[in-house]
DRENFIGU-301636 format. One record per residue: residue number from 0; residue in three letters; x, y, z of N, C-alpha, C in turn. Coordinates in steps of 0.02 Angstrom, whole numbers, plus 32768, in hexadecimal, padded with zeros to 4 digits. Layout:
+------+------+--------+---------+------+---------+----------+-------+--------+---------+------+
: resi : resn : n.east : n.north : n.up : ca.east : ca.north : ca.up : c.east : c.north : c.up :
+------+------+--------+---------+------+---------+----------+-------+--------+---------+------+
:  NUM :  Ala :      X :       Y :    Z :       X :        Y :     Z :      X :       Y :    Z :
...
+------+------+--------+---------+------+---------+----------+-------+--------+---------+------+
This chain:
+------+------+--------+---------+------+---------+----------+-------+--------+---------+------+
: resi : resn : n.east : n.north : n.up : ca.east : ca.north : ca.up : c.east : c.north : c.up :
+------+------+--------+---------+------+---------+----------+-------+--------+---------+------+
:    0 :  Unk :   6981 :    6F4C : 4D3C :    69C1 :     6F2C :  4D43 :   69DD :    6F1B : 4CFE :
:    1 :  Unk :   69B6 :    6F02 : 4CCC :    69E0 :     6EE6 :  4CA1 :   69E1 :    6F2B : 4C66 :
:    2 :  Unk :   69C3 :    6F5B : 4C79 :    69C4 :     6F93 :  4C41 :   6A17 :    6FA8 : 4C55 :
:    3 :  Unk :   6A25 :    6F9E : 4CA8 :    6A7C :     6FC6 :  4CA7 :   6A99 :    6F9A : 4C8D :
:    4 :  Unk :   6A7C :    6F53 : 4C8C :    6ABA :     6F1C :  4C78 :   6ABB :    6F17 : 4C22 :
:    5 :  Unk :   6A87 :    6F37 : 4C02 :    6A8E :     6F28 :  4BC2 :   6AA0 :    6F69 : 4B9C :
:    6 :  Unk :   6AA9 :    6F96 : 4BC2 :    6AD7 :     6FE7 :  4BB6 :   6B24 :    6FF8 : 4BE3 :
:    7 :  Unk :   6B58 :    6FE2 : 4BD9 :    6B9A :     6FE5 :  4C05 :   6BA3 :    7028 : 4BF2 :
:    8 :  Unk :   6BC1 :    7041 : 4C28 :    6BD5 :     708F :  4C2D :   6C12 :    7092 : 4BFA :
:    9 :  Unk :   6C0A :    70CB : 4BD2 :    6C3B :     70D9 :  4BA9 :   6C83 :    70D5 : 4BB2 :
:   10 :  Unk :   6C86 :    70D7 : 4C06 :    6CC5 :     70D4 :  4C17 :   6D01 :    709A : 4C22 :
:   11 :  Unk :   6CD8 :    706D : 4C1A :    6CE5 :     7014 :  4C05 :   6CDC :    700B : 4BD9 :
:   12 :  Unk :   6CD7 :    7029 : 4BA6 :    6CE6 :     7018 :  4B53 :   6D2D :    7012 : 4B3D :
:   13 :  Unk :   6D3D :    6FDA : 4B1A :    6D7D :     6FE6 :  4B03 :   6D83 :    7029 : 4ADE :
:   14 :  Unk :   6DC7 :    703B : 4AE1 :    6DCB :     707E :  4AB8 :   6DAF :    70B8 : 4ABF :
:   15 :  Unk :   6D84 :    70C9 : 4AF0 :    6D5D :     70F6 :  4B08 :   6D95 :    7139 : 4B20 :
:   16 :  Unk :   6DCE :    7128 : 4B51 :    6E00 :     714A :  4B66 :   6E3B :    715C : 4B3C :
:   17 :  Unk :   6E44 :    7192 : 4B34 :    6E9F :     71BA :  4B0A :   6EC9 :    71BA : 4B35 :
:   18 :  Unk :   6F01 :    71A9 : 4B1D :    6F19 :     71B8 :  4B4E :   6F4C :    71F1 : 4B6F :
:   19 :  Unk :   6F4B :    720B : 4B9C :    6F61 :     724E :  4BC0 :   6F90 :    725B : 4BDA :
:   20 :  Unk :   6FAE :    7293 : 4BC2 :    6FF6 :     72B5 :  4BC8 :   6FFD :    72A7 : 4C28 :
:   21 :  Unk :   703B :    72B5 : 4C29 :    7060 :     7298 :  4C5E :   7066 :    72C4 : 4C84 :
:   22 :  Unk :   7041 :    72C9 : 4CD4 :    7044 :     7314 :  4CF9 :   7081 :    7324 : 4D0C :
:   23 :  Unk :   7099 :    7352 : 4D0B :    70DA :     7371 :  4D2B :   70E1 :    7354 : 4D5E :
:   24 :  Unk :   7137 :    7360 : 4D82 :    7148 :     7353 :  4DBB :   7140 :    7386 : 4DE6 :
:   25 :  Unk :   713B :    73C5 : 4DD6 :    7132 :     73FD :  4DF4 :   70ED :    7413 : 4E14 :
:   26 :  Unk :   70D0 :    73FB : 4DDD :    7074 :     7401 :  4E03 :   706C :    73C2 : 4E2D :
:   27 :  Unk :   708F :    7389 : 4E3D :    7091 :     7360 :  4E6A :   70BD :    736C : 4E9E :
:   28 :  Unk :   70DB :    7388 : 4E90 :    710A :     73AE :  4ECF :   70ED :    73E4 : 4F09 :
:   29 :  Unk :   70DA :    7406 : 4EE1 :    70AE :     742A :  4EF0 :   705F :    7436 : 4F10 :
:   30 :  Unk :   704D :    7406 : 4F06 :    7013 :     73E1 :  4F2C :   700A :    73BB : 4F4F :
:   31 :  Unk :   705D :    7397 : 4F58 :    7067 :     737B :  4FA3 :   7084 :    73AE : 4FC1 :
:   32 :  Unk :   7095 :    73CB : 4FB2 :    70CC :     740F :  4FED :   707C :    742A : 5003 :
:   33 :  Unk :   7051 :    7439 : 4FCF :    7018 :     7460 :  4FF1 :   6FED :    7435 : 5024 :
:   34 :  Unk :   6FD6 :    73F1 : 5006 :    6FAD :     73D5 :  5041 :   6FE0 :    73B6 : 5077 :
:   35 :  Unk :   7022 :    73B8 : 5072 :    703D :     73AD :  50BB :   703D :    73EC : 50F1 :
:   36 :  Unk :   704D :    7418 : 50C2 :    703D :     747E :  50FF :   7000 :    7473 : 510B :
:   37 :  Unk :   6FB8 :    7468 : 50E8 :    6F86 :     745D :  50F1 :   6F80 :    7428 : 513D :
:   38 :  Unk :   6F90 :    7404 : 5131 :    6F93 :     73C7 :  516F :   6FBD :    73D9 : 51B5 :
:   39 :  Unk :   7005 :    73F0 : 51A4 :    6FFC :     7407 :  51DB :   7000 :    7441 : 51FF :
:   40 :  Unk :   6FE9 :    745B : 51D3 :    6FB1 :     74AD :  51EA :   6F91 :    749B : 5221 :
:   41 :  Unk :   6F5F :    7466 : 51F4 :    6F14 :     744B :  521F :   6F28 :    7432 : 526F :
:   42 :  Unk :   6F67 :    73FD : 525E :    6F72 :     73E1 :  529F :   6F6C :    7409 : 52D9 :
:   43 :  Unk :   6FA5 :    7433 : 52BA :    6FCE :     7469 :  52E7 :   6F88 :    7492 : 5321 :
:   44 :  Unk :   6F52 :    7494 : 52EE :    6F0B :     74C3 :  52F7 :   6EF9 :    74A4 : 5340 :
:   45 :  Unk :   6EF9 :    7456 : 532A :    6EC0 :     742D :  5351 :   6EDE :    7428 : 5377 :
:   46 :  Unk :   6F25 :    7426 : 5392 :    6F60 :     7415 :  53C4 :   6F4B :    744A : 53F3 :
:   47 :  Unk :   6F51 :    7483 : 53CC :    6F60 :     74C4 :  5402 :   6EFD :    74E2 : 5410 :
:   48 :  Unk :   6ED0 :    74C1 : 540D :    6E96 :     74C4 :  5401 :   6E96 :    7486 : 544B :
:   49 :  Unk :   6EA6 :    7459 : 543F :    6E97 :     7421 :  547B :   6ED2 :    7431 : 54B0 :
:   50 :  Unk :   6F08 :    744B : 54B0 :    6F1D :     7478 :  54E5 :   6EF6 :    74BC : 5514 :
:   51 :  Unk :   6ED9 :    74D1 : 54E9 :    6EBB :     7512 :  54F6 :   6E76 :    74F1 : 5533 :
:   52 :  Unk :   6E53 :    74CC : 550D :    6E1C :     74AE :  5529 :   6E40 :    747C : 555D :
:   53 :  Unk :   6E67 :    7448 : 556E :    6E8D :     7445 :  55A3 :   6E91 :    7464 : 55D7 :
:   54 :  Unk :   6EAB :    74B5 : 55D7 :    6EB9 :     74D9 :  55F8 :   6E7B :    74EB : 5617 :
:   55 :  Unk :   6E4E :    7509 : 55F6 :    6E0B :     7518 :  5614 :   6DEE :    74E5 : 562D :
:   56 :  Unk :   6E01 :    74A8 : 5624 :    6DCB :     7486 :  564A :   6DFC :    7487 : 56B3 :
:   57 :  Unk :   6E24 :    748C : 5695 :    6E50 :     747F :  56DF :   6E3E :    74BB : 5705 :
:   58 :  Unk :   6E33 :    74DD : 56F1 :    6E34 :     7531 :  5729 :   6DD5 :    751E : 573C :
:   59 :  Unk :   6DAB :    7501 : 571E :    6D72 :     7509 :  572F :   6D5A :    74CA : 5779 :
+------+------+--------+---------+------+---------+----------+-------+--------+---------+------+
């Protein structure tokens, strides 16, 4: 215990961090446009997936 407490991760050092250019608006644009098609891709999947199985259960 006291070996982590008497070594702090480099990453809590003052001054340890530079600091970093500013991401585009475009690659953020872009990566919500993608994980929203992503999402509701999926929905759309599981919708017409729990319809399907619906159906079969009724005819049996």
């Amino acid at each position: 215990m006291m070996l982590f407490a008497s070594h702090p991760s480099v990453y809590t050092l003052p001054g340890t961090w530079e600091a970093q250019p500013m991401v585009s608006t475009d690659v953020i644009y872009s990566t919500t446009i993608g994980m929203a098609s992503f999402g509701i891709i999926t929905i759309t999947a599981t919708v017409i997936s729990m319809l399907a199985l619906k159906g079969k259960r009724k005819r049996v």
